[in-house]
C-alpha positions as CSV (number, residue, x, y, z in Angstrom):
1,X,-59.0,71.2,-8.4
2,X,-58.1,67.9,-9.5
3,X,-56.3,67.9,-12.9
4,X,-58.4,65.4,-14.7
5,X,-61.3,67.2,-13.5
6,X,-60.0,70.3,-15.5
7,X,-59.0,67.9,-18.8
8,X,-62.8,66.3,-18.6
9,X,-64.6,69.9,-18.9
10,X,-62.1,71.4,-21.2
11,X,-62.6,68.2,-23.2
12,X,-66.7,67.3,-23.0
13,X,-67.8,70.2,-24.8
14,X,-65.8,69.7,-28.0
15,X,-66.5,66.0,-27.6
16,X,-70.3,66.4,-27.3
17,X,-70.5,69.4,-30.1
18,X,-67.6,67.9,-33.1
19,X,-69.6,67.4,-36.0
20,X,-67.7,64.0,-36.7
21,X,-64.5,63.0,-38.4
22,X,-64.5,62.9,-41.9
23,X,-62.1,60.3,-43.4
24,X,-61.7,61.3,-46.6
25,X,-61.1,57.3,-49.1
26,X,-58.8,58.6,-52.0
27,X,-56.1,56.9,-54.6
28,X,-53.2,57.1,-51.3
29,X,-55.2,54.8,-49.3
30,X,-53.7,51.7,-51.5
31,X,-50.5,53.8,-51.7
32,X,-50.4,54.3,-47.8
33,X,-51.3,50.3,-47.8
34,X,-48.8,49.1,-50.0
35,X,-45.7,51.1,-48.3
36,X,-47.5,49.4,-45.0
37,X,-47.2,46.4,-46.0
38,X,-43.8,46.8,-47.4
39,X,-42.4,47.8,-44.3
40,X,-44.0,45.8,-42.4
41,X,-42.1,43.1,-44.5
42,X,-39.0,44.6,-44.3
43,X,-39.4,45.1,-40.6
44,X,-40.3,40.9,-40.4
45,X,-37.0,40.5,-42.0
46,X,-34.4,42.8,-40.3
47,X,-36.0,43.1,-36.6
48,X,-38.6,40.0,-35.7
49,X,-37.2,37.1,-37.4
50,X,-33.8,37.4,-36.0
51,X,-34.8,38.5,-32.4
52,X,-37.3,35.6,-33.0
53,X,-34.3,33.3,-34.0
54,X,-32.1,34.6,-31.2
55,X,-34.9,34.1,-28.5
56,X,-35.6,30.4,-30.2
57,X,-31.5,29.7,-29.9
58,X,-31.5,30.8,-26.4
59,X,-34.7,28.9,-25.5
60,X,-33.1,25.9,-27.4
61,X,-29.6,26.3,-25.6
62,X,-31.1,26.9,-22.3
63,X,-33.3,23.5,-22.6
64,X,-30.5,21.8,-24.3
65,X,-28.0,22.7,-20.6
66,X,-31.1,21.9,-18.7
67,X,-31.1,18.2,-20.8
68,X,-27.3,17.9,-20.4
69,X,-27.6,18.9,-16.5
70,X,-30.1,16.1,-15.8
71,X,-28.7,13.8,-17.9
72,X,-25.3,14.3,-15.7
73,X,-26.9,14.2,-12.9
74,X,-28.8,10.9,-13.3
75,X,-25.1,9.7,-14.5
76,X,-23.8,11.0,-11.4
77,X,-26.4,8.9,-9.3
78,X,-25.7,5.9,-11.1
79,X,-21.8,6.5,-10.2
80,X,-22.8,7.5,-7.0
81,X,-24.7,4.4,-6.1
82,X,-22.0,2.0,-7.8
83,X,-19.6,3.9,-5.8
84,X,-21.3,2.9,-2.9
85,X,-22.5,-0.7,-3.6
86,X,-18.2,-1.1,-4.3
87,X,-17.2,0.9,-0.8
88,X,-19.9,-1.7,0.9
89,X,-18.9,-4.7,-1.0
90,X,-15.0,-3.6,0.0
91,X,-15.9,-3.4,3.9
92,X,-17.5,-6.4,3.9
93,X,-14.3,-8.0,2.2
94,X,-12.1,-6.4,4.7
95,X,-14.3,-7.4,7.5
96,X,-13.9,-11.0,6.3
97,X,-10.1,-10.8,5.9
98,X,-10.1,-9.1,9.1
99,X,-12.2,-12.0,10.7
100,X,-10.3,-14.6,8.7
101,X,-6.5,-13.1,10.0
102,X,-7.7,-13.1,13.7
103,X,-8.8,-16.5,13.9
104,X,-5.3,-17.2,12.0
105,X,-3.5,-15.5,15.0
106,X,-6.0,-17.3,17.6
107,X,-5.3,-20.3,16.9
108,X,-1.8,-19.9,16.2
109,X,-1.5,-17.8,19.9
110,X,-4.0,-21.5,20.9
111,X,-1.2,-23.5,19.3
112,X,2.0,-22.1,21.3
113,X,-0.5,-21.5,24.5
114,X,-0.5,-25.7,24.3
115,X,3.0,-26.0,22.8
116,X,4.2,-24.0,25.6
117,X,1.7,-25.7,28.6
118,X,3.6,-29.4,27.5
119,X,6.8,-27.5,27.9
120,X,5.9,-25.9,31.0
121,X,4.3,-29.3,31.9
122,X,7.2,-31.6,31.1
123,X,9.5,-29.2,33.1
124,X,6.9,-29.3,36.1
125,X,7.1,-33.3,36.2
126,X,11.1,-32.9,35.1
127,X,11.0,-30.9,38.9
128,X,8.7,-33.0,40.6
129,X,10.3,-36.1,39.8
130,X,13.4,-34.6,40.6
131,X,11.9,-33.5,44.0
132,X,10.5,-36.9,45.0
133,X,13.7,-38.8,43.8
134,X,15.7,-35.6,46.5
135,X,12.9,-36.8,48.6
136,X,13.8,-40.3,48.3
137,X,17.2,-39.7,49.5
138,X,16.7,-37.2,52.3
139,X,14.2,-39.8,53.6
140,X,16.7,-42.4,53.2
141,X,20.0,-40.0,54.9
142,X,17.1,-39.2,57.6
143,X,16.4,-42.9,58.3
144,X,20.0,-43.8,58.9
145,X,20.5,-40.5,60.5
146,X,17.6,-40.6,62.7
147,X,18.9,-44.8,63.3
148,X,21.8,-43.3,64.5
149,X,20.8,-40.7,66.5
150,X,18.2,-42.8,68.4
151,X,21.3,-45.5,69.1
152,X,23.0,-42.4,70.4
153,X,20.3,-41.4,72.9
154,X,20.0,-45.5,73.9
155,X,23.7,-45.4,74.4
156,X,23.4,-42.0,76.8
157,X,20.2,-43.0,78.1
158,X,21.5,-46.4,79.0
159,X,24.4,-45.4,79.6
């Protein structure tokens, strides 16, 4: 059988059939009241008040890190973002320096590109001059040469 079963029916009839308990008000009631109370002071001050202070400490501690963590880490997302507004700020500088140096080298590379096209130039009409003035005097040895050579073939030809 079940073993509350048992406890029920060895319990019921002594329940039903008790006459009633007497409680008996004497002179130790206010005795049995007073040393209560008296340890119940006692037990205010050595056991609840300090666990209650410990527990309020911890509490005050724990919310206290929890401030200081926030507060860090709204510090840290201020950092963060001013960290970031300089690191963009410093890109676009370099960008510009960047930008500003090769347009420095392209027109300096433009500059001797021209400087060196007059040289090249001069020396090309330093040649061709050169060439027509060789010209010139070929045409001129040819003309007396070729004078020449046609009297030769009038004098053989003729005879």
């Amino acid at each position: 059988m079940n073993l509350y079963y048992k406890l029920v029916i060895f319990l019921l009839p002594n329940i039903i059939f008790a006459e009633g308990i007497v409680i008996d008000f004497d002179k130790t009631i206010f005795v049995q009241l007073f040393i209560f109370i008296i340890f119940g002071f006692i037990i205010q001050k050595l056991i609840v008040n300090p666990v209650v202070n410990i527990l309020d400490e911890r509490e005050a501690a724990t919310t206290g890190s929890k401030d200081e963590s926030k507060d860090m880490l709204e510090k840290i997302d201020i950092i963060s973002a001013d960290y970031e507004e300089k690191l963009k700020s410093a890109k676009k500088e370099a960008l510009l320096a960047q930008e500003d140096s090769v347009k420095q080298v392209s027109i300096k590379l433009s500059e001797n590109l021209s400087n060196e096209k007059n040289i090249l130039d001069k020396k090309i009409d330093k040649f061709v001059t050169k060439l027509e003035d060789e010209k010139l005097v070929l045409k001129k040895s040819l003309e007396k040469e070729s004078k020449e050579i046609a009297d030769l073939i009038v004098k053989k030809v003729m005879g």
